[in-house]
Structures are given as C-alpha cells and as structure tokens.
C-alpha positions as CSV (number, residue, x, y, z in Angstrom):
1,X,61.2,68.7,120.2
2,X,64.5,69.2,122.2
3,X,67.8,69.0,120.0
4,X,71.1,69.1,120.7
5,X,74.1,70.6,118.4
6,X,77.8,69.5,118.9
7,X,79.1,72.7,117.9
8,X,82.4,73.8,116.1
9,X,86.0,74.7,118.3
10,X,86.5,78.2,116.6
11,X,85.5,81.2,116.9
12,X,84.6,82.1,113.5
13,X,82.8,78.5,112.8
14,X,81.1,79.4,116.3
15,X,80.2,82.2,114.6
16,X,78.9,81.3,111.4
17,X,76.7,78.3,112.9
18,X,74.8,80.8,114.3
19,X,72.9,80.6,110.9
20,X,72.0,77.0,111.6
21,X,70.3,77.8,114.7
22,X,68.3,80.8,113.8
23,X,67.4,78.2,110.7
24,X,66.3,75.6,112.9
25,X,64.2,78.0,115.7
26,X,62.8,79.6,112.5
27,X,61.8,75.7,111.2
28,X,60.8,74.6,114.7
29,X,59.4,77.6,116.8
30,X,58.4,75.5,120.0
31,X,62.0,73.8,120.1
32,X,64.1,73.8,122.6
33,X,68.1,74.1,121.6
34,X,71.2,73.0,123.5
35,X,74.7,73.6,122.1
36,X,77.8,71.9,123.6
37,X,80.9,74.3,122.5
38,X,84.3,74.5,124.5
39,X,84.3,77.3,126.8
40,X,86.0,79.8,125.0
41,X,83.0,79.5,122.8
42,X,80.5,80.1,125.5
43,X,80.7,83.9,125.4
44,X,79.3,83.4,121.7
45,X,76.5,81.3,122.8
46,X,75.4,83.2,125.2
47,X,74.8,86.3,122.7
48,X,72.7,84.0,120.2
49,X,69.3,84.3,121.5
50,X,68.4,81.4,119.2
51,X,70.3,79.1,121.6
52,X,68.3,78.4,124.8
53,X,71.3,76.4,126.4
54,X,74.7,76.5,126.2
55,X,77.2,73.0,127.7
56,X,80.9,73.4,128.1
57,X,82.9,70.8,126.3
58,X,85.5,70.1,129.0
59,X,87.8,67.9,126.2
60,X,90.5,69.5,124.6
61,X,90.0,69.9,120.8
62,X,92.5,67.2,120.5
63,X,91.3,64.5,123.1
64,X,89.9,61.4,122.6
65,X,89.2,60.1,125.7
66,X,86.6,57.3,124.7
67,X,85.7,56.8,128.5
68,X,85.0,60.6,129.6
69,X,83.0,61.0,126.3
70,X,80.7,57.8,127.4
71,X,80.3,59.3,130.4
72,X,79.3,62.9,129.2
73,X,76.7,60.9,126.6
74,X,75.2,59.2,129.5
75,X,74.8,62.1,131.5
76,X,73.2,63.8,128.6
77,X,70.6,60.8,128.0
78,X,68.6,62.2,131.3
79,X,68.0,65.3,128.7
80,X,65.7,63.0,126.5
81,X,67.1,64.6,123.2
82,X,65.0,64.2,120.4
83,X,67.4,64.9,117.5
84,X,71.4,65.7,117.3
85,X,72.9,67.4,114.8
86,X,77.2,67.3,114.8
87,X,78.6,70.4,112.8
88,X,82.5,68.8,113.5
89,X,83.8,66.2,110.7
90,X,85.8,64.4,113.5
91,X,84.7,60.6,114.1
92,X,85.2,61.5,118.1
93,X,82.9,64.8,117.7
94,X,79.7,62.0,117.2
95,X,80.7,59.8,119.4
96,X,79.0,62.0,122.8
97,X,75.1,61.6,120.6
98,X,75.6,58.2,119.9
99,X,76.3,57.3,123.7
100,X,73.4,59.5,124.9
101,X,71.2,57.5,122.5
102,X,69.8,60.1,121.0
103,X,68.2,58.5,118.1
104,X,68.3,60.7,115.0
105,X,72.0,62.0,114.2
106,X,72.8,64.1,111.7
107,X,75.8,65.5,110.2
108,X,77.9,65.1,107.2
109,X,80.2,62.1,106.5
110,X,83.6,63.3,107.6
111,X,85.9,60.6,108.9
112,X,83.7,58.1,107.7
113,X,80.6,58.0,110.6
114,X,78.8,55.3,109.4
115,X,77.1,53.5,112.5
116,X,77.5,56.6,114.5
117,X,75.6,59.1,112.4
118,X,72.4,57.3,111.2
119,X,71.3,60.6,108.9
120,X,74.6,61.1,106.9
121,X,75.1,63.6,104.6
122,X,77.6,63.0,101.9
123,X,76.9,65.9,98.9
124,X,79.2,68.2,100.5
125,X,81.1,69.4,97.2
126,X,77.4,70.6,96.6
127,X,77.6,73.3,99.4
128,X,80.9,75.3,99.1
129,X,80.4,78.0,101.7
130,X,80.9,76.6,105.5
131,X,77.1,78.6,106.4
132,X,75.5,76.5,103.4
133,X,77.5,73.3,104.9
134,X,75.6,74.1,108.4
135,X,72.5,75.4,107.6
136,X,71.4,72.4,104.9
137,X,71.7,69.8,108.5
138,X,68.7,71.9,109.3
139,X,67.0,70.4,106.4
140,X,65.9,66.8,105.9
141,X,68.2,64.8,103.5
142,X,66.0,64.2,100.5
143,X,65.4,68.0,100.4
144,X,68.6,68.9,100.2
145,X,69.9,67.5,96.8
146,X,72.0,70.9,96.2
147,X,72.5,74.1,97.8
148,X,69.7,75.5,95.6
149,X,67.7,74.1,97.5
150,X,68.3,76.4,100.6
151,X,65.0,77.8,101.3
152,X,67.3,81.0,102.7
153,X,70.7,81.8,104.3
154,X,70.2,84.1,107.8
155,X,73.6,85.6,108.4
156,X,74.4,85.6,112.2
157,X,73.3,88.7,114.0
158,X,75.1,88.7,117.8
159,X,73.2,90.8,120.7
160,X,75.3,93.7,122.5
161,X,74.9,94.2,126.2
162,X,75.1,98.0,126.7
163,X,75.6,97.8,130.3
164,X,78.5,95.6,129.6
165,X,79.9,97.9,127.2
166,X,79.8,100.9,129.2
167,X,81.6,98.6,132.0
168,X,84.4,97.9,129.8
169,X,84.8,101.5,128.4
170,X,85.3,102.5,131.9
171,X,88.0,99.8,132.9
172,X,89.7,100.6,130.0
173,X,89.9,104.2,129.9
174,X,88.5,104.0,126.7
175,X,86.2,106.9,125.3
176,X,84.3,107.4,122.2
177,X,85.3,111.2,121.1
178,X,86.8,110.2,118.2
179,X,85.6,107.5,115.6
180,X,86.9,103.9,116.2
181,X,88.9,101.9,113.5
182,X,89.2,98.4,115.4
183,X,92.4,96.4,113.9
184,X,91.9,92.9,114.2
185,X,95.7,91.8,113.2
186,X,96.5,88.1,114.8
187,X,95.1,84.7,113.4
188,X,94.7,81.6,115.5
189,X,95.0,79.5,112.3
190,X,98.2,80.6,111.7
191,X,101.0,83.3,110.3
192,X,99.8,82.4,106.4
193,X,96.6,84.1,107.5
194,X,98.3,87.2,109.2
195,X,98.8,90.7,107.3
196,X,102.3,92.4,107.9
197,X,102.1,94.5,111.4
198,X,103.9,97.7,108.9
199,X,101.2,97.5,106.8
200,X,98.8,97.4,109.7
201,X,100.5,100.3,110.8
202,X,100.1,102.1,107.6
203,X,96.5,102.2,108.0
204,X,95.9,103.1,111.5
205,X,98.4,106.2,110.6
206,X,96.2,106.8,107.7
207,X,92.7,106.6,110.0
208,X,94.8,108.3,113.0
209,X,95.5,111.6,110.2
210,X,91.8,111.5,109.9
211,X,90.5,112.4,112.8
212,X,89.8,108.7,114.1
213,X,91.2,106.1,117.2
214,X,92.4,102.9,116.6
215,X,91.7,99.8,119.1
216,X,93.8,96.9,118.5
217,X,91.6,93.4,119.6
218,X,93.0,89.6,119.9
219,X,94.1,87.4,122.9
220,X,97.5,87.4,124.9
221,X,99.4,85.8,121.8
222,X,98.3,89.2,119.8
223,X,100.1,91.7,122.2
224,X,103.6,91.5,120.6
225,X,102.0,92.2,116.7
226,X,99.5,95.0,118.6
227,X,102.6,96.7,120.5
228,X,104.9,96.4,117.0
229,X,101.8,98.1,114.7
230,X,101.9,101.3,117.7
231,X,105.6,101.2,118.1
232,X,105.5,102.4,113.9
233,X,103.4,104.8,114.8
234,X,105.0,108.3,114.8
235,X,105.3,109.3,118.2
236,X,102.6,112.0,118.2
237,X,99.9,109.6,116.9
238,X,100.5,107.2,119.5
239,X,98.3,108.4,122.0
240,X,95.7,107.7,119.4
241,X,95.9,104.0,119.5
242,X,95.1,101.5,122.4
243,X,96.3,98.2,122.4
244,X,93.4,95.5,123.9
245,X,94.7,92.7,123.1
246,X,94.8,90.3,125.9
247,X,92.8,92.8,128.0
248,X,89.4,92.1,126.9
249,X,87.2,89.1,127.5
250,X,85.4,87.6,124.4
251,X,82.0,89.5,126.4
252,X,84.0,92.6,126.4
253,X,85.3,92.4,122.6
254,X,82.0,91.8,121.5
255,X,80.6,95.2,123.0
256,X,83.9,97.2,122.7
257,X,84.2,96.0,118.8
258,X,79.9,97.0,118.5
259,X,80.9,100.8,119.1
260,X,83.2,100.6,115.5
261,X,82.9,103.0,112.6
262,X,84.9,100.2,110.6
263,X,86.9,97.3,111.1
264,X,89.5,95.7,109.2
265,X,90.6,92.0,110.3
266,X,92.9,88.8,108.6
267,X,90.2,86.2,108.1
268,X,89.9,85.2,111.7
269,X,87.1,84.6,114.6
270,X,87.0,88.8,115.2
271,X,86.5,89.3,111.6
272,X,83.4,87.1,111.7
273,X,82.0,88.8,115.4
274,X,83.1,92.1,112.8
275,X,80.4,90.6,110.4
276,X,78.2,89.5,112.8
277,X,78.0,92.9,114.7
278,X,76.9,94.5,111.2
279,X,80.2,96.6,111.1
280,X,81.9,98.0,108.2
281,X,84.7,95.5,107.3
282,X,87.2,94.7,105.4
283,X,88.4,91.1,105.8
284,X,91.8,90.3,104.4
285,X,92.6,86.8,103.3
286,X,96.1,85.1,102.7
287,X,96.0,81.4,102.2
288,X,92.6,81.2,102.4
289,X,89.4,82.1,100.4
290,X,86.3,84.0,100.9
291,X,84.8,81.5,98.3
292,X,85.1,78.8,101.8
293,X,84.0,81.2,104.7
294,X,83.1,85.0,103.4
295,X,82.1,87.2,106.5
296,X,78.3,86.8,106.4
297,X,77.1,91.2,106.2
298,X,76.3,93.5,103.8
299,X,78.8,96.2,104.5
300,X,82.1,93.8,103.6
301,X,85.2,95.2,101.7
302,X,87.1,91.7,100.8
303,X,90.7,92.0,99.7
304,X,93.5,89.4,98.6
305,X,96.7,89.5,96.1
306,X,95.6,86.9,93.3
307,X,99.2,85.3,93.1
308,X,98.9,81.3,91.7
309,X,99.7,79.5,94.8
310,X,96.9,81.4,96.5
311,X,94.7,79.8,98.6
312,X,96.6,77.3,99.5
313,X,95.0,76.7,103.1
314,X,97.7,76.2,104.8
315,X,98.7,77.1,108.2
316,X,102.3,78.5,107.2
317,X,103.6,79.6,103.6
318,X,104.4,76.0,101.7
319,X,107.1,77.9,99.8
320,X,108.3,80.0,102.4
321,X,107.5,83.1,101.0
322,X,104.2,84.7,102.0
323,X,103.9,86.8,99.0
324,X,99.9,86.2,99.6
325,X,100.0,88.9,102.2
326,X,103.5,90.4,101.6
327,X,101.8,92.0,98.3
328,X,99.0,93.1,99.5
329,X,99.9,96.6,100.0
330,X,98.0,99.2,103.0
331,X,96.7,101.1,100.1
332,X,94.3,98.7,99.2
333,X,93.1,98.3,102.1
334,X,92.7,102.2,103.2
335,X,91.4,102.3,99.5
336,X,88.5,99.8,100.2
337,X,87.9,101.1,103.8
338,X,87.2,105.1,101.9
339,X,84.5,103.2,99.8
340,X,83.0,101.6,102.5
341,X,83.0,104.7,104.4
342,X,82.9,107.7,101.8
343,X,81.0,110.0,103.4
344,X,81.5,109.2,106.7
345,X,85.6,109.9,106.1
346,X,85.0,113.2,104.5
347,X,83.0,114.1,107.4
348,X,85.4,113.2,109.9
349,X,88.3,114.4,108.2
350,X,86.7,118.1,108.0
351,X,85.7,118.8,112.0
C-alpha cells in the first residue's frame, strides 16, 4: 500500500502528527509513506524515520490557487497512491488528493468536504487532544466511535544527527562545560502565547547562579525578545547566555536543543521538538490549553495562571490585558524546573 498524508503548516502540529505515522507504519509494516508539508516543515520530516518521503508544498498557507493545486494532483496521480489521509480542516488542503484520484480520502469534516473527502470523519468533540484527532484517521471509521477506542497513543520521538550537532557546536562557538537551560521565548501564533522577556530573564539568572548556560532558540523574529532577556542580565552573567535565535536552522535546533538538561518554552513548535527530543520541560501556556495540544513526554512541568478568561485562544489578549502570562510569575516556573530536575540542580549547584 502506498499512502499519502497532506500534513499540517506548523511546527508543533508537524510535530505531533508524527504519532499518526508511527501509528500507521506500526498498522501497515510493508507501506510505503509520503508526506507533503511546506518547506519549513521538511527538516521535521526528514527526522521521522516513519516517513519514507517527504514533498514540499510550494503554496503559501494562505493560497488557493485552484489551477496549480490541479496541477500538483495530477503530477502526483503517476505515484499510484492507494490511500490519502488530510490532517488540515481547510476545504483547499483536500482538494490536491481528490485531483490525483486517489480513491480513499480520509480526514475529518472541517469546512464541510463532502464530495472531496469520501471517508469523513465527523465525531471530532469525541477526541479533544490534537494527537487523538490525528492518530484515530489511522483507524477505519466504524472503529473509532470514541477516543476509547484508540488501541494506543505513540508520542513522537525525533532522531538527532550527532555529526550534525557537533557541526553546529563548532560554528557557534558553543561548548558543553556547563549544563544547558534552552529558553524557548517567541510564539508564531502570537504575543497571547508569549511569557514576559523579565520573567524569562528571571530564570536564566536563576539557572545562570547555578552553575548552568542558557541558549536562547527561535527564528529571526525572536532576536529582539532573545537580546532583551540577556540585556536584564547582570552584566557578569552575560557571558553565560547565547542568543541563537535566527542563527540556527531547524536541523541545527533540533541537535543543539538534544544536548539540554531542561527546557522551558511558551506553547510553541520548540516546545513540542522539547517534547519530542525527551527533554525535561516546562511548557508555559497563555491563551491556550494543554487540555488541546499537551507536549507529548514524560518529563513535562506544565504551568498557567487559572484567571476566568483563560484559554481564550486567541492570537492577542481580547481585553487587552494579558494577565494570562503577566501573572504567571518566574518563580513558578524555576519552582517546577527544581522538581523536574531535583537532583540534578543540587548537583550542579555544589561543583
């Protein structure tokens, strides 16, 4: 059987559908799997050994573009796909399997895909977490009546190239004498999502005064929020933190982030690669909920103010406010990081 997944545009969904394709390799052991993902998702991809190919997307995550997406289906019919499965709820995201005539098409309802999808899935209050929402498409329909029904959960698991890592240690600068605490502080979703850079700062000084680094990961767009957590630095600890945001490619986060004694991100796409590279996190949510998308590992500290208006989802504060993440004080945090690392703290802390 050869399938083919129209995979999610982010980083953390990227992430988390890695559980649907370990599901179906584990369910189909002779398969073959293709994922089409946008570029930026291709690094990912490339470290799930579940997925034997990976296809760029070249359409924006906003384009339509009814005649380039005929034309990418028809290419893809040469492929002979037995089965397509479409993680996206957009009516555009099935429209690539349909024109490659792939003949079974499965995916949940979204923007109302009848026609386009011909195995529809429409019990999705049934599945709360996103993972359960990908992994049950693994499944045939009449199977899965409720997530109770999900034989099991994998959580994603993402290879590190040690070769690679090394590579990137070495253009960096970067060393591993001390301990790393990896700060994950920007969100692509949007400033509801992102901690205050003081508090940010609070615990790197914390970690710093323990004997530890910090590395501070994101893209280009991160660099001001990384440069304002050093600047609060005192001056003497400074040389103790490196800023990588927007010096790293996804490849090189991946590696760099492996080498971690903790991390501690907003609910973003690094806090899932956190998860995903069995790190010791802490994931800190503002207007969103780890009831939705939870980083999928056992070592997780989870943290959030339980204000009324929270989670609202939204990409900025409705009510202007952002009380959320604006009482969610560092102590919390460095509180949940000494229980997730107990030992390991008192140890560094005494060399």
């Amino acid at each position: 059987m050869k399938t083919l997944v129209i995979g999610p545009s982010w980083v953390g969904d990227m992430v988390m559908s890695q559980s649907l394709y370990i599901t179906l390799k584990r369910l189909h052991p002779g398969a073959e799997l293709h994922v089409m993902a946008p570029a930026w998702c291709c690094a990912l991809l490339e470290r799930m050994p579940e997925v034997d190919r990976a296809i760029v997307m070249p359409l924006g995550h906003g384009d339509f573009k009814l005649a380039e997406r005929f034309r990418l289906g028809r290419q893809l019919a040469a492929e002979g796909y037995d089965w397509a499965i479409v993680q996206p709820n957009s009516l555009k995201s099935a429209l690539i399997p349909l024109f490659a005539g792939i003949k079974k098409r499965t995916g949940w309802k979204g923007e109302s895909r009848y026609g386009l999808l011909n195995d529809l899935r429409r019990n999705k209050t049934d599945f709360p977490l996103m993972v359960e929402r990908y992994v049950s498409l693994a499944y045939p329909r009449e199977q899965m009546k409720d997530n109770h029904c999900l034989p099991e959960l994998p959580w994603p698991t993402l290879r590190v190239d040690p070769q690679n890592q090394r590579q990137a240690l070495s253009e960096l600068g970067l060393t591993t004498d001390r301990s790393i605490l990896s700060l994950c502080p920007g969100a692509e979703f949007g400033p509801a999502k992102r901690w205050p850079e003081q508090y940010y700062a609070e615990v790197a000084r914390h970690q710093i005064e323990q004997g530890r680094q910090v590395w501070i990961f994101g893209s280009a767009k991160d660099i001001p929020v990384a440069e304002a957590i050093k600047h609060h630095l005192p001056q003497r600890l400074q040389e103790h933190c490196h800023i990588l945001a927007g010096r790293t490619s996804l490849h090189q986060a991946i590696d760099l982030m492996a080498l971690s004694s903790a991390v501690v991100s907003n609910d973003s796409g690094l806090m899932h690669i956190a998860a995903a590279l069995q790190r010791p996190l802490v994931g800190i949510y503002g207007s969103t909920s780890p009831r939705y998308t939870p980083p999928l590992a056992e070592r997780v500290a989870v943290v959030h103010t339980d204000i009324e208006c929270r989670p609202c989802f939204k990409r900025e504060c409705p009510l202007g406010h952002l009380k959320c993440l604006k009482e969610l004080p560092a102590k919390r945090v460095i509180t949940a990081l000494e229980k997730l690392l107990g030992h390991e703290l008192i140890s560094t802390s005494a060399r």
